[in-house]
N, C-alpha and C positions, 0 to 999 in steps of 0.2 A: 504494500500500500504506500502510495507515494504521499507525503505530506506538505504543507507550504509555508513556507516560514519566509513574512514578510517584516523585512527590516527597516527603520524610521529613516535612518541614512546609510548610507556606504559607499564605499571607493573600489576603485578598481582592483582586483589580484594580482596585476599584472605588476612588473620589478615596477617600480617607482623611481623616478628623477624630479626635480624641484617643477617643473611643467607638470608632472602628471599631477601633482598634489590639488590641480584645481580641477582633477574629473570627480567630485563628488554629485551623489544622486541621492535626493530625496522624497521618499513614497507622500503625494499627493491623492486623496480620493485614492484608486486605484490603480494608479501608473507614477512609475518615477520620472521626475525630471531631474537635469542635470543643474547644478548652483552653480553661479556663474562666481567663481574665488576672486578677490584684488589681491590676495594675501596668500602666502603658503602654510597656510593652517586653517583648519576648520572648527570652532565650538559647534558642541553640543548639548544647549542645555537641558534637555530631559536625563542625558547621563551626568548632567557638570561635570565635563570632559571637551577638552582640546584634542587634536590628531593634526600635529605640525613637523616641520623640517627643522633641523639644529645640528649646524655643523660645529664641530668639536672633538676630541678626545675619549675614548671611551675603549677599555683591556688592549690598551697600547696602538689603535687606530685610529688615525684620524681623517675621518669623512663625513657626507653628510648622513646623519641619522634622521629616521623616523619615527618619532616620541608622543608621548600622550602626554599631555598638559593639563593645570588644575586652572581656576581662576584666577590665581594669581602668579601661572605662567613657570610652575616650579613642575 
């Protein structure tokens, strides 16, 4: 039995680069549409959750990462 699991927002699966970050899609009525991003990050307030780019440091690599963020960006 197949089930359907419809999500409020989401991004693509596909590898990600600072451009892709603004294909995000949001379930309106019964079809998503696409959010048109100025920015490389998305809030989400029904999670109070961010999903942004942040380039830096991290187990001795430095590139750009893809981080969940709070409200106040930590």
């Amino acid at each position: 039995m197949d089930e359907t699991f419809q999500l409020q927002t989401y991004s693509s699966d596909e590898v990600l680069t600072a451009s892709d970050l603004n294909l995000f899609f949001t379930l309106q009525a019964d079809r998503y549409t696409e959010l048109n991003l100025q920015t490389p990050g998305f809030w989400m307030p029904t999670l109070e959750l961010g999903l942004g780019l942040w380039r830096g440091r991290y187990h001795g690599m430095e590139r750009l990462w893809l981080r969940w963020y709070d409200a106040t960006e930590n």
